[in-house]
PDB file as gemmi writes it, atoms N, CA and C in Angstrom:
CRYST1    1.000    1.000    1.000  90.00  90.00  90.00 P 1                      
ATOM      1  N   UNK A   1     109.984 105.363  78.868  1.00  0.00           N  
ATOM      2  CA  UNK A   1     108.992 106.332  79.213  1.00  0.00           C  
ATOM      3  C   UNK A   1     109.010 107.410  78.141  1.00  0.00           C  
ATOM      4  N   UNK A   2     107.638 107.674  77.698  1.00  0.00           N  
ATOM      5  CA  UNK A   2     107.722 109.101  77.155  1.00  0.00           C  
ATOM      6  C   UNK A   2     106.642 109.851  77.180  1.00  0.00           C  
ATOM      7  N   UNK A   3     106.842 111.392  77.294  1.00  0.00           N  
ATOM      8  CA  UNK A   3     106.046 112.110  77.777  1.00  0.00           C  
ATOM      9  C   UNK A   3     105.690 113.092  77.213  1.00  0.00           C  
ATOM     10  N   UNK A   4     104.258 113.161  76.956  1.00  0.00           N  
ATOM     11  CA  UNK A   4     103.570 114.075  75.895  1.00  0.00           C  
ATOM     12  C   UNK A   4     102.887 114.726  76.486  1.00  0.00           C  
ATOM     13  N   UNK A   5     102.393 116.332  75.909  1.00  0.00           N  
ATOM     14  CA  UNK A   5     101.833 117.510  76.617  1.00  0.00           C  
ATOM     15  C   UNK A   5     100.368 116.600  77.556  1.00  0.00           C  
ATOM     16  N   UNK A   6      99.746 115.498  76.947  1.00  0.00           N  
ATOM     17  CA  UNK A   6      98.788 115.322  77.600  1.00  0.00           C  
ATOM     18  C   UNK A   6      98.473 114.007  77.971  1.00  0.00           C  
ATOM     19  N   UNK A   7      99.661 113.139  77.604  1.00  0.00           N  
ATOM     20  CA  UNK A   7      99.639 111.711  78.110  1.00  0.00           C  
ATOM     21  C   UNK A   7     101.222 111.357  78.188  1.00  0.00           C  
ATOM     22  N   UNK A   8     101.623 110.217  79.121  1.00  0.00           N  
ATOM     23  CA  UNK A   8     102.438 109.481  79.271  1.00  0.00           C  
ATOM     24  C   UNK A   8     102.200 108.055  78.924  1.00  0.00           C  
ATOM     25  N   UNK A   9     103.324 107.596  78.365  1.00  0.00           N  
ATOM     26  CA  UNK A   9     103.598 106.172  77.836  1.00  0.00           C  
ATOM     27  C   UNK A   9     104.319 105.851  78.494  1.00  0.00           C  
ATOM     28  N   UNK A  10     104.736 104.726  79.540  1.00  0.00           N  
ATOM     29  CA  UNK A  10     105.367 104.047  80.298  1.00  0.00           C  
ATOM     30  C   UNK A  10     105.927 102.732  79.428  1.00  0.00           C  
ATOM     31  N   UNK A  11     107.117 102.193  78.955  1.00  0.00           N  
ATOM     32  CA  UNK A  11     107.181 100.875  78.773  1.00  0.00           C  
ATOM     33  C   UNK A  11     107.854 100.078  79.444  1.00  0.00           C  
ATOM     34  N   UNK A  12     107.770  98.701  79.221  1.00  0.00           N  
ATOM     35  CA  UNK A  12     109.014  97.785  79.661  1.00  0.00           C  
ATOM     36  C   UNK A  12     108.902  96.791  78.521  1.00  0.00           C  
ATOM     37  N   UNK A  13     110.238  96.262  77.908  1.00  0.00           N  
ATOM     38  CA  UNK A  13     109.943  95.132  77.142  1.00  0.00           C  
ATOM     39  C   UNK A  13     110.487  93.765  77.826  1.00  0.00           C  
ATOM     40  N   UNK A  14     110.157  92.876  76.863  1.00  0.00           N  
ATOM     41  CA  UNK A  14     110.650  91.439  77.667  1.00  0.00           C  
ATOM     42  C   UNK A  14     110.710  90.527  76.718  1.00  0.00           C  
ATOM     43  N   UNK A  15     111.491  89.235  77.122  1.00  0.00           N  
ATOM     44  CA  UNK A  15     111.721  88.378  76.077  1.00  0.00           C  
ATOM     45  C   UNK A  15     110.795  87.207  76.203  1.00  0.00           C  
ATOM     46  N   UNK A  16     110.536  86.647  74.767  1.00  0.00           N  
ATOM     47  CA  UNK A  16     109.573  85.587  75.148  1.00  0.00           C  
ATOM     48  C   UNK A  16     109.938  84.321  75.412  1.00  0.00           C  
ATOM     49  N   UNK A  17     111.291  84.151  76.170  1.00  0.00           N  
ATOM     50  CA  UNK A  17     111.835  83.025  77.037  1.00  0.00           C  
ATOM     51  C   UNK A  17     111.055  83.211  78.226  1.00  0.00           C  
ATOM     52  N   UNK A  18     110.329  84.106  78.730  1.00  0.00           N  
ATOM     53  CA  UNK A  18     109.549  83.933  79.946  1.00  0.00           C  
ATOM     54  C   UNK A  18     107.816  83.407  79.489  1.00  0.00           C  
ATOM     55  N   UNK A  19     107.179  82.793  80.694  1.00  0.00           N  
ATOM     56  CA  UNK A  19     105.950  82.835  80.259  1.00  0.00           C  
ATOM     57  C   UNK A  19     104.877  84.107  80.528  1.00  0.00           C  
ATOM     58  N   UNK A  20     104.420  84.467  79.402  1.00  0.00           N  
ATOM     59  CA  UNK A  20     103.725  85.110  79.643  1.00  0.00           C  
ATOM     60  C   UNK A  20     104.212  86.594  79.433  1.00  0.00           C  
ATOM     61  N   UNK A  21     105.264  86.950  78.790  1.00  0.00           N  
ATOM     62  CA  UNK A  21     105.975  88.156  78.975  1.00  0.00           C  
ATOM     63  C   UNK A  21     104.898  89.356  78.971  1.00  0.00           C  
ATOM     64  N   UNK A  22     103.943  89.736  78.250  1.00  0.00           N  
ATOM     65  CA  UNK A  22     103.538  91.048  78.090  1.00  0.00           C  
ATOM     66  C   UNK A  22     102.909  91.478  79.519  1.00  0.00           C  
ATOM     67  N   UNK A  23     102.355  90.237  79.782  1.00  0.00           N  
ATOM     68  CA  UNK A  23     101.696  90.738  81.404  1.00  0.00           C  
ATOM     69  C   UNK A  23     103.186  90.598  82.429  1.00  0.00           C  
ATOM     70  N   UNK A  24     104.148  89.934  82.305  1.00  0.00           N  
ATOM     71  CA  UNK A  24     104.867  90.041  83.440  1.00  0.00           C  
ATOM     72  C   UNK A  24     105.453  91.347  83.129  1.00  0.00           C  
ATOM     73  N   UNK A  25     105.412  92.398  81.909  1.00  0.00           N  
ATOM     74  CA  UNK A  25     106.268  93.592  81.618  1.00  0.00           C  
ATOM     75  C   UNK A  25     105.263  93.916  82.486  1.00  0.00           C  
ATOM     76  N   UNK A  26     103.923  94.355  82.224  1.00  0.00           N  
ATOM     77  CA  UNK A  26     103.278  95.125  82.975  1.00  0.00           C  
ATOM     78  C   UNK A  26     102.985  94.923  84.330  1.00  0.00           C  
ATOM     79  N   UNK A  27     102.910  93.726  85.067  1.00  0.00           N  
ATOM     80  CA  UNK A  27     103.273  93.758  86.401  1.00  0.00           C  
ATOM     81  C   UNK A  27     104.338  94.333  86.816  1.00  0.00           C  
ATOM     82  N   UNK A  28     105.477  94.451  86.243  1.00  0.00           N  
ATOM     83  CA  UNK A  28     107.071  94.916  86.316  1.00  0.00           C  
ATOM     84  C   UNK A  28     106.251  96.771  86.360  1.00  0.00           C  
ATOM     85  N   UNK A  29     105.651  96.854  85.831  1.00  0.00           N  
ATOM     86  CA  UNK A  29     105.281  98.692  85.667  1.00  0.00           C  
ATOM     87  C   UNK A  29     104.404  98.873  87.389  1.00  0.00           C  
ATOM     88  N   UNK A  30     103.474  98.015  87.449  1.00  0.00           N  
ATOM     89  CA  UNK A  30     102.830  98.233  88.684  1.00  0.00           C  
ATOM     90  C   UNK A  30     103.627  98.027  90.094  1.00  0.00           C  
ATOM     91  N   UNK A  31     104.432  96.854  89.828  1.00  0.00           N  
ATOM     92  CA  UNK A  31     105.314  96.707  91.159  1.00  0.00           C  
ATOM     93  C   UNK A  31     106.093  97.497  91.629  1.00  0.00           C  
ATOM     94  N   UNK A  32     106.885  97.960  90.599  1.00  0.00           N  
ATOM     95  CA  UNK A  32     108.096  98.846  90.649  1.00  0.00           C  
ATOM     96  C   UNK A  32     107.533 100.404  90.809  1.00  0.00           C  
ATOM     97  N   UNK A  33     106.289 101.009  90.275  1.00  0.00           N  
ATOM     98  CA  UNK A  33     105.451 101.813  90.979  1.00  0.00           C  
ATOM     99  C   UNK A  33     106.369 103.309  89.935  1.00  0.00           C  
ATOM    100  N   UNK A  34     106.410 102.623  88.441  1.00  0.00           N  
ATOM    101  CA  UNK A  34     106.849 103.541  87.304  1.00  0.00           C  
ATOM    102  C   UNK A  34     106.477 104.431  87.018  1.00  0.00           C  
ATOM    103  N   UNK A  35     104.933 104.345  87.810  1.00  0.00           N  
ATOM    104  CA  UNK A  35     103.679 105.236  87.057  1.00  0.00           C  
ATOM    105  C   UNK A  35     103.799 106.553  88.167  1.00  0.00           C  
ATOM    106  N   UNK A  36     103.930 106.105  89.644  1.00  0.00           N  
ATOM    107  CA  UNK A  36     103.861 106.830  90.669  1.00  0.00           C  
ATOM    108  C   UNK A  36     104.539 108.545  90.180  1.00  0.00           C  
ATOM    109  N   UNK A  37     105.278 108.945  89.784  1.00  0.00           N  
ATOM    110  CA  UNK A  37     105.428 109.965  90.079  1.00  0.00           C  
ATOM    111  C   UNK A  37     105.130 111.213  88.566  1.00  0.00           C  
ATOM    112  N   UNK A  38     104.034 110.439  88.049  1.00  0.00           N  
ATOM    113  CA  UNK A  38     103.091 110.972  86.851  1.00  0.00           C  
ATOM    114  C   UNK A  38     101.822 111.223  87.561  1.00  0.00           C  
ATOM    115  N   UNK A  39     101.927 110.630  88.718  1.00  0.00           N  
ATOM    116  CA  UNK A  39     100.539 110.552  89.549  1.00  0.00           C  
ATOM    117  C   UNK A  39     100.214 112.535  89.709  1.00  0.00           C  
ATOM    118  N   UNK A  40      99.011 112.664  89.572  1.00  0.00           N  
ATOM    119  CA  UNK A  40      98.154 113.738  89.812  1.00  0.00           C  
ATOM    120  C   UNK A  40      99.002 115.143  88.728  1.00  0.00           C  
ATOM    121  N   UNK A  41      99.077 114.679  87.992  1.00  0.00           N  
ATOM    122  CA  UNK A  41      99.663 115.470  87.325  1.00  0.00           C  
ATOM    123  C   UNK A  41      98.443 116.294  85.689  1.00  0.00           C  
ATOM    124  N   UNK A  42      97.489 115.936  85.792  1.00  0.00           N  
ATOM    125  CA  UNK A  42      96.637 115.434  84.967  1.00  0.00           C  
ATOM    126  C   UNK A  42      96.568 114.924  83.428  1.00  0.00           C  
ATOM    127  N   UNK A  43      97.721 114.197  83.441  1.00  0.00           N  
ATOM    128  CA  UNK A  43      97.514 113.383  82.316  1.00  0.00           C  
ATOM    129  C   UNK A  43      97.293 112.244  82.282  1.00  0.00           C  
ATOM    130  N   UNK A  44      96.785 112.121  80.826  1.00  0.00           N  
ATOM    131  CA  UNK A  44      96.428 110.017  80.735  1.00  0.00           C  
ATOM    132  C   UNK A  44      97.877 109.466  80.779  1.00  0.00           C  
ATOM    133  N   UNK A  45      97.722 108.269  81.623  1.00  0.00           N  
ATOM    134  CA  UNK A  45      98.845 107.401  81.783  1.00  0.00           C  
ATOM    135  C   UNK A  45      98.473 106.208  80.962  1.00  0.00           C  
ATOM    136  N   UNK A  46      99.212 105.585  79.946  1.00  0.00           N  
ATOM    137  CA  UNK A  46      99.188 104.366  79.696  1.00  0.00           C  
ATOM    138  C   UNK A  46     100.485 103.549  79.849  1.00  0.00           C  
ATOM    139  N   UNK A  47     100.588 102.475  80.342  1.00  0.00           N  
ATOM    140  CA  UNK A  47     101.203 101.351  80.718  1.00  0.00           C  
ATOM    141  C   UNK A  47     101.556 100.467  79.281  1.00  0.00           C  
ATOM    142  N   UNK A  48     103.005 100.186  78.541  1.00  0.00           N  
ATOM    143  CA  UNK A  48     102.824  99.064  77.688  1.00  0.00           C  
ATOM    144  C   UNK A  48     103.635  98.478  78.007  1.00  0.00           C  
ATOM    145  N   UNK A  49     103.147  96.838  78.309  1.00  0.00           N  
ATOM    146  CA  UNK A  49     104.500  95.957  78.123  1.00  0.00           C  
ATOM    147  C   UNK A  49     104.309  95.264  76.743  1.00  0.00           C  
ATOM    148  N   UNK A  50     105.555  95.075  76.015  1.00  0.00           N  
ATOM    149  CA  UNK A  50     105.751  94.134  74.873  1.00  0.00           C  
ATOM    150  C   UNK A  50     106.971  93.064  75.027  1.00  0.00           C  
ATOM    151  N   UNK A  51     106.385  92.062  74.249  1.00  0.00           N  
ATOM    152  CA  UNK A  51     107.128  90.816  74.192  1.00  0.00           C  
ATOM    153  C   UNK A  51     108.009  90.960  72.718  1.00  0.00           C  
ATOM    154  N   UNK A  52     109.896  90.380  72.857  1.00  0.00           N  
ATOM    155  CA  UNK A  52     109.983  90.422  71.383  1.00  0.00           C  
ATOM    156  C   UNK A  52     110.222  89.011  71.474  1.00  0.00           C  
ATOM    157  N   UNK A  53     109.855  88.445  69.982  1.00  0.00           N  
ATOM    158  CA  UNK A  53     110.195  87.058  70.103  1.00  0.00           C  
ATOM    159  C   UNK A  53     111.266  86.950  69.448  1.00  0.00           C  
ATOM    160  N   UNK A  54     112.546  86.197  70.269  1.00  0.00           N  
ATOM    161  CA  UNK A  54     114.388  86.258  69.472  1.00  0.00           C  
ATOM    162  C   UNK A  54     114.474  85.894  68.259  1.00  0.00           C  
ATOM    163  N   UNK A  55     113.816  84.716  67.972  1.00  0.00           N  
ATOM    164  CA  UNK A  55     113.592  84.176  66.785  1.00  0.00           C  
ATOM    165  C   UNK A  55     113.530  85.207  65.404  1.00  0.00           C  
ATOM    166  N   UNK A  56     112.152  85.613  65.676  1.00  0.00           N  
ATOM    167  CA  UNK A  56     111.900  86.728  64.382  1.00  0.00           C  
ATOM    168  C   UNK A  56     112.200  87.753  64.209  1.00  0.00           C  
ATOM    169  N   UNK A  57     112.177  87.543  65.489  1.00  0.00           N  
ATOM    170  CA  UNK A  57     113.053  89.458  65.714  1.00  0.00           C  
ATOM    171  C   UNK A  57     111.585  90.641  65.830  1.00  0.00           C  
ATOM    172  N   UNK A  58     110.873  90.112  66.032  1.00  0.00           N  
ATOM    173  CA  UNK A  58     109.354  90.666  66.145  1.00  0.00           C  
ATOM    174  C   UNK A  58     108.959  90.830  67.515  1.00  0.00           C  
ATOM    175  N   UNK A  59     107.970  91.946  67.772  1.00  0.00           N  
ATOM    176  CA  UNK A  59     107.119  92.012  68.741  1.00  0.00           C  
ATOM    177  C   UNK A  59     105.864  90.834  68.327  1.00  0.00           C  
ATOM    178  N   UNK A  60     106.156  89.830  69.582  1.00  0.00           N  
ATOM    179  CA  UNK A  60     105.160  88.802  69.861  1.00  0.00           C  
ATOM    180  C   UNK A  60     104.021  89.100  70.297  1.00  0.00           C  
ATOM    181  N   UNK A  61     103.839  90.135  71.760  1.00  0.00           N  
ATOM    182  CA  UNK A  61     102.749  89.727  72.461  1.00  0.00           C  
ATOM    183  C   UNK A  61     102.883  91.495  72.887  1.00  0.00           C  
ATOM    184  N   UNK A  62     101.464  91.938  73.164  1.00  0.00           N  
ATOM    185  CA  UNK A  62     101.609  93.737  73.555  1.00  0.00           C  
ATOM    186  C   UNK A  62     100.655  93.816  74.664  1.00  0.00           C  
ATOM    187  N   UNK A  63     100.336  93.993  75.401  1.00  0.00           N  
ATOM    188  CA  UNK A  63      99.401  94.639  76.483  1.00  0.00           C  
ATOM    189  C   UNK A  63      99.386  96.001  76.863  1.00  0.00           C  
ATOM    190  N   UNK A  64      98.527  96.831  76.983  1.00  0.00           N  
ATOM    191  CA  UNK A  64      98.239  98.027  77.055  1.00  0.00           C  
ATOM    192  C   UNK A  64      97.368  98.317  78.276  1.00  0.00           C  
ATOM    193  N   UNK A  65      97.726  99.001  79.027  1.00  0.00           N  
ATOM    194  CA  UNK A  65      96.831  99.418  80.629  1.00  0.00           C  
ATOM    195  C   UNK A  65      96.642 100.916  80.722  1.00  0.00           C  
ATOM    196  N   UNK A  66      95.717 101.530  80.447  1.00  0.00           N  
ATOM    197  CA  UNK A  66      95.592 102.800  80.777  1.00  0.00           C  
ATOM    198  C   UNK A  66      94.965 103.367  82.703  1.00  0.00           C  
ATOM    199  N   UNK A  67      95.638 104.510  82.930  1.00  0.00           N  
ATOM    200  CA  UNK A  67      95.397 104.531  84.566  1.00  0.00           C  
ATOM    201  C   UNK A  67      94.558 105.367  84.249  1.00  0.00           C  
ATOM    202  N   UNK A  68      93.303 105.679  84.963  1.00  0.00           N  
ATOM    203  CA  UNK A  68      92.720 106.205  84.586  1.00  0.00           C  
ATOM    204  C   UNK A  68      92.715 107.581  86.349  1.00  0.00           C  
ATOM    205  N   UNK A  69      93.285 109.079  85.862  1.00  0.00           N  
ATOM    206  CA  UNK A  69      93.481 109.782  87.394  1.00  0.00           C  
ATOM    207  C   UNK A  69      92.582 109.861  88.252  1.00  0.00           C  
ATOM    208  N   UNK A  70      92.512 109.947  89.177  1.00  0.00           N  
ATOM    209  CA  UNK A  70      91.495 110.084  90.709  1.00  0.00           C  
ATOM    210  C   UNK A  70      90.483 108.941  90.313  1.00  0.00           C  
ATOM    211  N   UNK A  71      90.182 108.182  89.521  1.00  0.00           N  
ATOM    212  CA  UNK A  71      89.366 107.253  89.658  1.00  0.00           C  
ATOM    213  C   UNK A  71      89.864 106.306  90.022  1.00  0.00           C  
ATOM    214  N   UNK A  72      90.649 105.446  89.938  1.00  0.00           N  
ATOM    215  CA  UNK A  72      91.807 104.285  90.148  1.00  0.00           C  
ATOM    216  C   UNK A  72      91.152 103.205  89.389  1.00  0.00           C  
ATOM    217  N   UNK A  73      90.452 103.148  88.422  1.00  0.00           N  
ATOM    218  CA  UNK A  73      90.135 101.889  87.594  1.00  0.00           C  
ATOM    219  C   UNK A  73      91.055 102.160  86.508  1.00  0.00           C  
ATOM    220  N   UNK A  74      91.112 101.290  85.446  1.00  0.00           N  
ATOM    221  CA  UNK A  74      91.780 100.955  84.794  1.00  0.00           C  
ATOM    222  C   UNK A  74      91.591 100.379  83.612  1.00  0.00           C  
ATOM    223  N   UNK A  75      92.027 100.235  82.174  1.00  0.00           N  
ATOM    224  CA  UNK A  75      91.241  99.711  81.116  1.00  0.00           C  
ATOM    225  C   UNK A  75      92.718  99.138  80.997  1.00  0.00           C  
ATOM    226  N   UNK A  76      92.119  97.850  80.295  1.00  0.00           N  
ATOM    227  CA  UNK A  76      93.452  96.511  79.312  1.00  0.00           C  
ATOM    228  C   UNK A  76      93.218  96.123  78.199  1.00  0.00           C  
ATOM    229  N   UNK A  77      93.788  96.305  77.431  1.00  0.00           N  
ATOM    230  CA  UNK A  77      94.011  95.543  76.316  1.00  0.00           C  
ATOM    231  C   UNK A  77      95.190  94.846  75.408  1.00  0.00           C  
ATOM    232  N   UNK A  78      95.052  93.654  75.137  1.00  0.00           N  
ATOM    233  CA  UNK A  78      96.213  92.681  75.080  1.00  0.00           C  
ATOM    234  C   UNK A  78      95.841  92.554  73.138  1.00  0.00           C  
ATOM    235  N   UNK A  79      97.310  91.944  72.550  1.00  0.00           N  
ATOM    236  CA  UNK A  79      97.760  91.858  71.179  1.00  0.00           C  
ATOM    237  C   UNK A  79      98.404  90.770  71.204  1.00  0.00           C  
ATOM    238  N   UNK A  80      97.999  89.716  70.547  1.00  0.00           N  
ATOM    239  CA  UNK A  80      99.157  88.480  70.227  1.00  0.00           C  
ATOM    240  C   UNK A  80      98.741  88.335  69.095  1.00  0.00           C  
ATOM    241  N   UNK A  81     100.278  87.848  68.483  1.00  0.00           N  
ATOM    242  CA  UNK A  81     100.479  87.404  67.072  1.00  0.00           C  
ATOM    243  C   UNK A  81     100.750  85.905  67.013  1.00  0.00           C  
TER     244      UNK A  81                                                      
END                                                                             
């Protein structure tokens, strides 16, 4: 997590022995409810999960979720290499 005068960055990383890691990081952010106590605070929240792959030693796969406050929609955007 890190926290800036006017947004928060939430992460989780994960390895790409799972399928699908960048979205299972970010389900891991929604389930576990990481975001909850940034809630009404008025800043932008964004959500990242990243994948590293062991091999290269690289970030594989990135997904990005921004919360968007009192509206409850949400914007995504995903990165694979």
């Amino acid at each position: 997590m890190l926290e800036l005068p006017e947004i928060v960055y939430i992460l989780e990383f994960k390895m790409t022995t799972q399928r699908d890691p960048a979205a299972a990081a970010l389900q891991q952010i929604r389930e576990r409810g990481y975001d909850q106590s940034f809630q009404g605070r008025g800043k932008r929240i964004v959500l990242l999960g990243s994948a590293f792959d062991q091999s290269t030693r690289t970030i594989a796969d990135w997904q990005m979720e921004e919360i968007s406050q009192g509206v409850g929609a949400s914007e995504s955007q995903s990165q694979a290499h």
